[in-house]
N, CA, C and O of each residue as an XYZ file, in Angstrom:
640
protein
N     -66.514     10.691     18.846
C     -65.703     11.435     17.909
C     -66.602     12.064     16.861
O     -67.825     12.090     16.731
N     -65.802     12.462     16.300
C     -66.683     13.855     14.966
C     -66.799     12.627     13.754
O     -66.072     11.640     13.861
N     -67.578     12.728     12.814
C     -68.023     12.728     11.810
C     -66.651     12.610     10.679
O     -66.195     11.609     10.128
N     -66.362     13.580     10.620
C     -65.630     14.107      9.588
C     -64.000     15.392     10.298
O     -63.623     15.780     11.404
N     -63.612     15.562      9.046
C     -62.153     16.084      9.305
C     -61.110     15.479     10.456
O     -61.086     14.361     10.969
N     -60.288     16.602     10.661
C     -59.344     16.556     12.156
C     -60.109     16.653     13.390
O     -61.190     17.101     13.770
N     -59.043     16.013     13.880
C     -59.608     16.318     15.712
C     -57.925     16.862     16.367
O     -57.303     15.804     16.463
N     -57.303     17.637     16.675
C     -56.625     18.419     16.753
C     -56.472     18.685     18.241
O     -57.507     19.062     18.790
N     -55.569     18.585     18.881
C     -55.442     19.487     20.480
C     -55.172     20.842     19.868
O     -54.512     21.099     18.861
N     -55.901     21.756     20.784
C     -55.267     23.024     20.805
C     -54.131     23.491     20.721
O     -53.882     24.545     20.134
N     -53.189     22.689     21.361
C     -51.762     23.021     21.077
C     -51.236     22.897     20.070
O     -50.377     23.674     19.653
N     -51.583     22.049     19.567
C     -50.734     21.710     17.975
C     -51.879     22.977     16.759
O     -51.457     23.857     16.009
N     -53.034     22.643     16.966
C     -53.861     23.679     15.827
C     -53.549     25.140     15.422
O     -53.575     26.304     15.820
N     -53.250     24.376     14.426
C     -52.672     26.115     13.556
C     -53.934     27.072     14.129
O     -53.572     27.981     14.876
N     -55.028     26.991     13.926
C     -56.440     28.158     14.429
C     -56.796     27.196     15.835
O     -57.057     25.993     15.876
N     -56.714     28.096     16.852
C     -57.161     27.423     18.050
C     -58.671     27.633     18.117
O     -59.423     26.870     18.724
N     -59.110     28.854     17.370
C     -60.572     29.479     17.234
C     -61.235     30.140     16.419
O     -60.882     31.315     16.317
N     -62.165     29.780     15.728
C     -62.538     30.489     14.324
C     -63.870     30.979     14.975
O     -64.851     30.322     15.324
N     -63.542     32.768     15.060
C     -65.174     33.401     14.920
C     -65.860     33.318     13.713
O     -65.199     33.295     12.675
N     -67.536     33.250     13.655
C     -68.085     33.315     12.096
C     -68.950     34.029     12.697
O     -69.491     33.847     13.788
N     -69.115     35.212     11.622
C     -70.306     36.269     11.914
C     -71.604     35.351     11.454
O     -71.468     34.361     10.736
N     -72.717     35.749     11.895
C     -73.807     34.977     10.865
C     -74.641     36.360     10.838
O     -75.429     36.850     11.646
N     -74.033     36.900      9.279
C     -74.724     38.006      8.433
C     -75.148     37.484      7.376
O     -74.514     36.753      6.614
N     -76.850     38.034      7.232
C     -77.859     37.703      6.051
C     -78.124     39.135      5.381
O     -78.170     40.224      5.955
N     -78.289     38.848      3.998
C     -78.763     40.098      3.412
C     -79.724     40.794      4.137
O     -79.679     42.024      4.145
N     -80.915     39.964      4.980
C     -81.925     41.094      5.837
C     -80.980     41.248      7.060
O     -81.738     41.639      7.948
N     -79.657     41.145      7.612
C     -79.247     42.152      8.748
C     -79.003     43.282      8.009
O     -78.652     43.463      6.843
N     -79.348     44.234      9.225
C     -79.639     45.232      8.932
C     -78.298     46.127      9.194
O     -78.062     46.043     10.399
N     -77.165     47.087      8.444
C     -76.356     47.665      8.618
C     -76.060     47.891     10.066
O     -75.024     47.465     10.577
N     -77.008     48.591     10.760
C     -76.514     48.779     12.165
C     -75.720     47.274     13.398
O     -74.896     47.231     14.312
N     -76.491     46.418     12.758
C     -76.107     44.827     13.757
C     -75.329     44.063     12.526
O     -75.365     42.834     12.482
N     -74.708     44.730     11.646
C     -73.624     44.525     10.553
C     -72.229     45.098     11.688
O     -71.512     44.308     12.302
N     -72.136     46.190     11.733
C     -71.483     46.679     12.153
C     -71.581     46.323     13.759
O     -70.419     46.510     14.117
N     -72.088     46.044     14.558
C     -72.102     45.449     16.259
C     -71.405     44.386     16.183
O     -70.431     44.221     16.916
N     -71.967     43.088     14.874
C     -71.540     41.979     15.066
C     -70.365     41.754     14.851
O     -69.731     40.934     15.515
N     -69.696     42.667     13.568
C     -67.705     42.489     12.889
C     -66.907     43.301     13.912
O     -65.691     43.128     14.002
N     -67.746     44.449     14.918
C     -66.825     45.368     15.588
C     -66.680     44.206     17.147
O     -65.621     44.168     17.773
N     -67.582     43.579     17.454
C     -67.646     42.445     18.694
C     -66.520     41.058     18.073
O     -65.590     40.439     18.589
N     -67.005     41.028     17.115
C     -65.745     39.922     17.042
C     -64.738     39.898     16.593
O     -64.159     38.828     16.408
N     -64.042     41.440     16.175
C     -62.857     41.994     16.400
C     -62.321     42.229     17.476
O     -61.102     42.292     17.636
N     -63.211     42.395     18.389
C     -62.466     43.151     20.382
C     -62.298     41.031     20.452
O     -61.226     40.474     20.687
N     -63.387     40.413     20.231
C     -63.058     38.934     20.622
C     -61.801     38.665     20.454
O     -61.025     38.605     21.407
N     -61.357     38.423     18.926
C     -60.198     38.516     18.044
C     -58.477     39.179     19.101
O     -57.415     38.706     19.504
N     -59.066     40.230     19.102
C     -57.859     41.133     19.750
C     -57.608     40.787     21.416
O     -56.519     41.082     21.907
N     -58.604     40.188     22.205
C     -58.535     40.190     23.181
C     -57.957     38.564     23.948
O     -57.474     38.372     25.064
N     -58.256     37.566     22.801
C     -57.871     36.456     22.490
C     -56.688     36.131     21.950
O     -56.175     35.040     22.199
N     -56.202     36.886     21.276
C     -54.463     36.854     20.747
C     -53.565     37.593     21.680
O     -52.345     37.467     21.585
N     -54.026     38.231     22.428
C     -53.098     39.019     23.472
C     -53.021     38.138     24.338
O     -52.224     38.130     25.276
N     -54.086     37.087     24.017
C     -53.707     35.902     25.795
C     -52.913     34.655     24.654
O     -53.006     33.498     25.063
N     -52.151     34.854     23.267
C     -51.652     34.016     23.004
C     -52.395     32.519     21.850
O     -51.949     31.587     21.181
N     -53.777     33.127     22.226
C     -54.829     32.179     21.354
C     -54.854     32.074     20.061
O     -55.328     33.111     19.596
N     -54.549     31.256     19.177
C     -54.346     32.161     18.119
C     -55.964     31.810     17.259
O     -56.371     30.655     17.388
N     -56.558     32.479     16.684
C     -58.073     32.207     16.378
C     -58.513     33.891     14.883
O     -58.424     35.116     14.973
N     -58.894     33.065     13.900
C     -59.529     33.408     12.803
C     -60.979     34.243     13.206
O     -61.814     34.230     14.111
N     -60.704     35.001     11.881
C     -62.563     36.061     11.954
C     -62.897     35.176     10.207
O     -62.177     35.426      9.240
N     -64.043     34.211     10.130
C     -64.688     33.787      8.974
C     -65.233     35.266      8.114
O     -66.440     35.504      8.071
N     -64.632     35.824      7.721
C     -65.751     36.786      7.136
C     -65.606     36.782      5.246
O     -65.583     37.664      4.388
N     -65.546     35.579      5.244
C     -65.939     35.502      3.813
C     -67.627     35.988      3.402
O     -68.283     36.293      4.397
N     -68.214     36.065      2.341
C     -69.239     36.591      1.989
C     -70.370     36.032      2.286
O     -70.682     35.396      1.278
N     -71.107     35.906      3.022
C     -72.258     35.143      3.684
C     -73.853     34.851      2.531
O     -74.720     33.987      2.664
N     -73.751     35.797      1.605
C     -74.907     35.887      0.736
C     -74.123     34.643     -0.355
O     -75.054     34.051     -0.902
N     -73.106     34.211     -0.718
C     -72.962     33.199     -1.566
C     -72.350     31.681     -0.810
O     -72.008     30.618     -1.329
N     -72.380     32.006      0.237
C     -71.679     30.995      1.646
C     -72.298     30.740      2.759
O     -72.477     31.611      3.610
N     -72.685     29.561      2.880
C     -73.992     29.417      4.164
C     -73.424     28.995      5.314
O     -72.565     28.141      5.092
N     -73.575     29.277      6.537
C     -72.871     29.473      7.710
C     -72.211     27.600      7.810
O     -71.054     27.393      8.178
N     -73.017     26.609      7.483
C     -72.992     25.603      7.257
C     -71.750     25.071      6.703
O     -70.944     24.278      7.189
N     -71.776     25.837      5.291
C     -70.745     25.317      4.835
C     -69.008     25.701      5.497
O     -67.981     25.026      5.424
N     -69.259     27.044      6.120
C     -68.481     27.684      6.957
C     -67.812     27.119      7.927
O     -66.687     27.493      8.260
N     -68.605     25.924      8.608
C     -68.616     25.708      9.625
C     -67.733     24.469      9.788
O     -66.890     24.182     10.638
N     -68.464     23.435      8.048
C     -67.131     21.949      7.960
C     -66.072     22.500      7.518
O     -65.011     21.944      7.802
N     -66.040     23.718      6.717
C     -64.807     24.327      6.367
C     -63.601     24.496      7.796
O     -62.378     24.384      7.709
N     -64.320     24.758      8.911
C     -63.104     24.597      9.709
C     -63.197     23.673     10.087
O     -62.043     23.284     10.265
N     -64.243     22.514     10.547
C     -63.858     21.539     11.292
C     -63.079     20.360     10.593
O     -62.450     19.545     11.268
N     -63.150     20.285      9.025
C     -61.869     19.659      8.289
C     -60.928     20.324      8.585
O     -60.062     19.776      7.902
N     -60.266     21.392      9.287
C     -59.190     22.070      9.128
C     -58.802     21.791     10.661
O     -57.809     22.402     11.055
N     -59.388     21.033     11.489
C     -59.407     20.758     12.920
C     -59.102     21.449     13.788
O     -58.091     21.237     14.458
N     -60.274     22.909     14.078
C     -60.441     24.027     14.497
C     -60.785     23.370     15.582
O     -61.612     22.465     15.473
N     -60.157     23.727     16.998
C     -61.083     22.809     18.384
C     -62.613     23.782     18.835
O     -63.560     23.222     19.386
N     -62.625     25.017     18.552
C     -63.715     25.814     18.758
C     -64.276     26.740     17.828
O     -63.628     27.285     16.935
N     -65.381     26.895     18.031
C     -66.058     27.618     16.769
C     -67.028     28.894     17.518
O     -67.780     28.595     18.446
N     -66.944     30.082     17.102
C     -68.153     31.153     18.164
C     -68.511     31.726     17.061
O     -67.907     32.349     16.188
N     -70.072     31.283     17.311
C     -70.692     32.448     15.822
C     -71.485     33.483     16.701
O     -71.830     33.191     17.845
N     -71.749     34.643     16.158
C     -72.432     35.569     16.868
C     -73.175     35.884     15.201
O     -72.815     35.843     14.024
N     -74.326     36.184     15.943
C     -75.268     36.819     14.617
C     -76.268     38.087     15.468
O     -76.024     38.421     16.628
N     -77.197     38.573     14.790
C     -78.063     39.936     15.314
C     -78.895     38.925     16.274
O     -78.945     39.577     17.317
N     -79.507     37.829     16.491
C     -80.211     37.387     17.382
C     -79.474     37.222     18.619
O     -79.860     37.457     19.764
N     -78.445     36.819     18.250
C     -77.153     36.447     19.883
C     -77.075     38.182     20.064
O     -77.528     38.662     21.103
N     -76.706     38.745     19.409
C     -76.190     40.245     19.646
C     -77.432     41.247     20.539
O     -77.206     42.293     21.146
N     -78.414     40.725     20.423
C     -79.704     41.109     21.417
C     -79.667     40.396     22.402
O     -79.926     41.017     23.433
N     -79.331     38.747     22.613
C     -79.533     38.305     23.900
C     -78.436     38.842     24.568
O     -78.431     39.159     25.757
N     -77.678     38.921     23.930
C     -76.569     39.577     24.802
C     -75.579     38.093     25.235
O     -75.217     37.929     26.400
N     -75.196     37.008     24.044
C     -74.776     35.811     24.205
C     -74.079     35.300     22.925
O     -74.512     35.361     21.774
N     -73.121     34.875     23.283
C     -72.736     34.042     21.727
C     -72.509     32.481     21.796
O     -72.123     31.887     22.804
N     -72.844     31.827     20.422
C     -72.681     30.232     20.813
C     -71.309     30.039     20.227
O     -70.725     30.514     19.253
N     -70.941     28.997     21.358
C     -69.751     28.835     21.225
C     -69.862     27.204     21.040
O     -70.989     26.820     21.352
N     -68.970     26.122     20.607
C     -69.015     24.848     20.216
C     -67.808     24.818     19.907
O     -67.157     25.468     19.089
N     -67.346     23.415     21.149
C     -66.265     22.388     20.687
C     -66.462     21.339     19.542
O     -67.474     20.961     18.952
N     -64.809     20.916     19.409
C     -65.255     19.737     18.255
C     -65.454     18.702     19.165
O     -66.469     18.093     18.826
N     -65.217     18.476     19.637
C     -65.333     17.373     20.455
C     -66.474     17.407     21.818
O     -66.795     18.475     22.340
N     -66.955     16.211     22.233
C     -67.583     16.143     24.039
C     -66.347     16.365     24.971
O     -65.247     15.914     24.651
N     -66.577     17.198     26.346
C     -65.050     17.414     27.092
C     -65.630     16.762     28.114
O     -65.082     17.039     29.180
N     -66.582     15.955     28.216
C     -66.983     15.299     29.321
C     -67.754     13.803     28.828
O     -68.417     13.426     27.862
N     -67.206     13.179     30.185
C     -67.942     11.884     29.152
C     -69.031     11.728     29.926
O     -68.872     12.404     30.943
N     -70.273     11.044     29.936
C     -71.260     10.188     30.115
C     -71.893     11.378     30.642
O     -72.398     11.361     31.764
N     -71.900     12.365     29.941
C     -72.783     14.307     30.272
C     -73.621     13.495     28.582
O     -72.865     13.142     27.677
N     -74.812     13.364     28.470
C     -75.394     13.319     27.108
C     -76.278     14.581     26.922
O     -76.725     14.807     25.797
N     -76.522     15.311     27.818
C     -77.288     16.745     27.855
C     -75.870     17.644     26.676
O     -76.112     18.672     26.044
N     -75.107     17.241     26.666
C     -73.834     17.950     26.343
C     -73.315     17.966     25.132
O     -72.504     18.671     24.530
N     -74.319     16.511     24.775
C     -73.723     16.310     22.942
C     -74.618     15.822     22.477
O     -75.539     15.119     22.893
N     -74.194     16.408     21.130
C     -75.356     16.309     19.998
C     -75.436     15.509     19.514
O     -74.416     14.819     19.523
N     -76.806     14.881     18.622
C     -76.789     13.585     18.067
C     -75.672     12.882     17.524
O     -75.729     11.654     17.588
N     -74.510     13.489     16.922
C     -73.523     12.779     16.092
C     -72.482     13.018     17.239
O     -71.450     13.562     16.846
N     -72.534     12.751     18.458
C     -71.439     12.843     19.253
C     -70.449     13.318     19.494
O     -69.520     12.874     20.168
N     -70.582     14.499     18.837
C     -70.207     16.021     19.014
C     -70.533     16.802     20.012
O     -71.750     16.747     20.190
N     -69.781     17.806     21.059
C     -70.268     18.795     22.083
C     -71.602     19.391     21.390
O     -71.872     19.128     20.218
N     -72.469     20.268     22.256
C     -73.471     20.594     21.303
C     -73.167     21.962     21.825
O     -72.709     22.109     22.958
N     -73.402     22.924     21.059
C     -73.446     24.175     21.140
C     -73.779     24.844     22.704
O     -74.669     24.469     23.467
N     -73.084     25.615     22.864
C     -73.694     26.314     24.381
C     -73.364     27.846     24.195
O     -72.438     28.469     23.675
N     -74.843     28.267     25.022
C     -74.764     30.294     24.628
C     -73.933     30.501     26.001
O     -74.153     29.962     27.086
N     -72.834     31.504     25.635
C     -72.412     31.956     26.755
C     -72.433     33.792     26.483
O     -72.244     34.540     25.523
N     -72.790     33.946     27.987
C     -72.821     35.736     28.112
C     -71.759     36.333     27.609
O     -70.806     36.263     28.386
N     -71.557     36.835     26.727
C     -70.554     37.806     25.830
C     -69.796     38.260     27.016
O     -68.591     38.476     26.881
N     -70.177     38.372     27.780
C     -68.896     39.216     29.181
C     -68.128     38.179     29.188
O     -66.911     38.233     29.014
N     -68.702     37.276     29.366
C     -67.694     35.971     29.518
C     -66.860     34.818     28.379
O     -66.325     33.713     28.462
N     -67.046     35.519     27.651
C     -66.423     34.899     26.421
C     -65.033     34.050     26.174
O     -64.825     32.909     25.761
N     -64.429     34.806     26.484
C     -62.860     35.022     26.523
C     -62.436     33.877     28.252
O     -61.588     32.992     28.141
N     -62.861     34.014     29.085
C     -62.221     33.156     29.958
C     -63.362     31.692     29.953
O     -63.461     30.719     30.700
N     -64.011     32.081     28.867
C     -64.942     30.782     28.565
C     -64.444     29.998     27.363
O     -64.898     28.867     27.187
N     -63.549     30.500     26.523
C     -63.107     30.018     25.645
C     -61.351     29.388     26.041
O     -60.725     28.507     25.451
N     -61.052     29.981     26.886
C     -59.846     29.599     27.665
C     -59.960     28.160     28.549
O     -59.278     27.135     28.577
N     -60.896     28.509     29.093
C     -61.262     27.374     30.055
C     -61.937     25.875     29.044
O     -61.844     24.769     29.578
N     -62.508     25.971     27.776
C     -62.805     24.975     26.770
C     -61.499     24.387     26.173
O     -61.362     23.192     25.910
N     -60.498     25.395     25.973
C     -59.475     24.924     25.275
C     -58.566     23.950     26.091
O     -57.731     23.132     25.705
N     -58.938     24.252     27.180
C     -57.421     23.590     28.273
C     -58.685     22.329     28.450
O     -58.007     21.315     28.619
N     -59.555     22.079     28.475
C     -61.058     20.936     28.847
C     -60.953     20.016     27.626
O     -61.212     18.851     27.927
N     -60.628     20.214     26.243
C     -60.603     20.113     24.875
C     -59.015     18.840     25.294
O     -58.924     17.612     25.323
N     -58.055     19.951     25.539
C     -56.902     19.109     25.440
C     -56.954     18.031     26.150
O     -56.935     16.954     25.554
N     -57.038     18.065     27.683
C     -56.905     17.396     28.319
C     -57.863     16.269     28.280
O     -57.735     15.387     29.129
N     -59.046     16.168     27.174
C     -59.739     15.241     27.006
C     -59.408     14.874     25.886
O     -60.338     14.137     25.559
N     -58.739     14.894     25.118
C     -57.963     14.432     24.160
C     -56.710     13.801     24.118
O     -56.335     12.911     23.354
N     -55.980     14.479     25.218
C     -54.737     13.866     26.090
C     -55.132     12.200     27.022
O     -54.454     11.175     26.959
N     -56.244     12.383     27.717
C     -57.465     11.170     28.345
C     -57.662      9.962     27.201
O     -57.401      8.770     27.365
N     -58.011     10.378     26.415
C     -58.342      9.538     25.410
C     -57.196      8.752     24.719
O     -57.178      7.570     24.374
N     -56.367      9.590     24.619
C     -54.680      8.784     23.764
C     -54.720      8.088     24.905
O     -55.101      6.918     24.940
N     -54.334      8.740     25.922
C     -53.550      7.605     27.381
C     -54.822      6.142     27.158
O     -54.524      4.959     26.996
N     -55.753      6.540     27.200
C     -56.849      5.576     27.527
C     -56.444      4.140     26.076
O     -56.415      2.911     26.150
N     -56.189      5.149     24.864
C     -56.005      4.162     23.897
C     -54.692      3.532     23.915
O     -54.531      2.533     23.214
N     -53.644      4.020     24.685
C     -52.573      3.349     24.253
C     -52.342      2.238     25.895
O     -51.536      1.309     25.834
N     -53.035      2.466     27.065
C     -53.330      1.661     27.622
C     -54.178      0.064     27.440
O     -53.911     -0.969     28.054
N     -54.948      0.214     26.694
C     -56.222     -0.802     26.155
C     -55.561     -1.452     24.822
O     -55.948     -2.506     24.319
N     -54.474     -0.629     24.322
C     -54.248     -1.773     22.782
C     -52.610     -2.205     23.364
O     -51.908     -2.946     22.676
N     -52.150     -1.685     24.610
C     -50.639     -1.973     24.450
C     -50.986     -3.637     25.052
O     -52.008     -3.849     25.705
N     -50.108     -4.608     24.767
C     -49.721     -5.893     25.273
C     -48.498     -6.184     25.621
O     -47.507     -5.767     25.020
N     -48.476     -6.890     26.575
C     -46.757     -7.233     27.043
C     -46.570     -8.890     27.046
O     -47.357     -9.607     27.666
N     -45.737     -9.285     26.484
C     -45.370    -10.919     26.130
C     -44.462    -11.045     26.574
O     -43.816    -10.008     26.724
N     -43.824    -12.362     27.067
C     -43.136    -12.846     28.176
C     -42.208    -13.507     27.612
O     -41.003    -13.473     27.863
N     -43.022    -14.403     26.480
C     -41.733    -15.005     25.363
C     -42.280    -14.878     23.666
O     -43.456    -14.861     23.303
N     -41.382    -14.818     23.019
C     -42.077    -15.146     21.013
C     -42.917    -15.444     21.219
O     -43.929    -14.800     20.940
N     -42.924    -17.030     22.053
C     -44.162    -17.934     21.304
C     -45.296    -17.187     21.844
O     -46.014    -16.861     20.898
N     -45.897    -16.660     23.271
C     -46.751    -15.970     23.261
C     -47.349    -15.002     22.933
O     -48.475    -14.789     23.382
C-alpha cells in the first residue's frame, strides 16, 4: 500500500486521472505549447471514453511537480501522467499507478511499495491508461475479497 492519502477504485474516484505538465522556467515556449496542446487531445480523448481525469496546470515556477503529485495522491487519484519537454522528444509519457496491479512483479514497484512509474509511447496512451484503470480496480477488488476472507470467522456456539 501507499504511504500516505486515499487508495480509491476508479470507480468511485471523483478524478480517475490527473495529467501534470512538468514546465520549468528554462522550457522553452515552443515545448510550452506541445506539452498543454498534448495533454489537452489526452484530456479530450479520455473523457469521450467516459474517464473522467484533471489537467494540473497550476503554476509550476512557485509549485514543484512533487508537491503536485501528493496533492493528488491525498485526493486518491488512481493514475497520474506527467509529460514534460524531455518525454515530449522521446516521444513517451510516464504514467504511474497508486498502487502495484501485480503482486510478487518487484521490477514493478518502487521502494515504498508503490507501482513505479512506466514510459509509455504517446500513441498508446489512452488504451494504456484504460487498460491500468480496469488492472487498478480489480486489484483492489482482490485485495478486499482477500481481506474479508482472512479476518471473517464462523462460530458454532457463544461460548466459542
Amino acid at each position: 500500500m501507499c504511504a500516505s492519502g486515499l487508495v480509491l477504485p476508479p470507480q468511485i474516484a471523483p478524478v480517475q486521472v490527473v495529467l501534470i505538465p512538468l514546465l520549468t522556467p528554462s522550457t522553452s515556449p515552443e515545448d510550452t505549447t506541445l506539452i498543454t496542446s498534448t495533454l489537452l487531445s489526452y484530456k479530450q480523448q479520455l473523457q469521450a471514453l467516459q474517464i473522467r481525469c484533471e489537467i494540473d496546470d497550476r503554476d509550476s515556477s512557485h509549485i514543484r511537480p512533487g508537491a503536485k503529485y501528493y496533492h493528488w495522491e491525498r485526493k486518491g487519484v488512481p493514475l497520474r501522467l506527467v509529460l514534460g519537454a524531455k518525454e515530449c522528444r522521446a516521444g513517451t509519457v510516464s504514467v504511474k499507478t497508486r498502487i502495484a496491479t501485480t503482486t510478487g512483479d518487484s521490477a514493478a514497484l518502487s521502494s515504498s511499495g508503490a507501482a513505479a512509474a512506466v514510459m509509455v509511447p504517446q500513441a498508446s496512451v489512452v488504451p494504456h491508461v484504460q487498460e491500468q484503470l480496469q488492472l487498478v480496480q480489480t486489484a483492489l477488488f482482490q485485495r478486499a475479497t482477500e481481506h474479508l476472507v482472512t479476518n471473517t470467522t464462523f462460530h458454532a456456539t457463544y461460548a466459542s
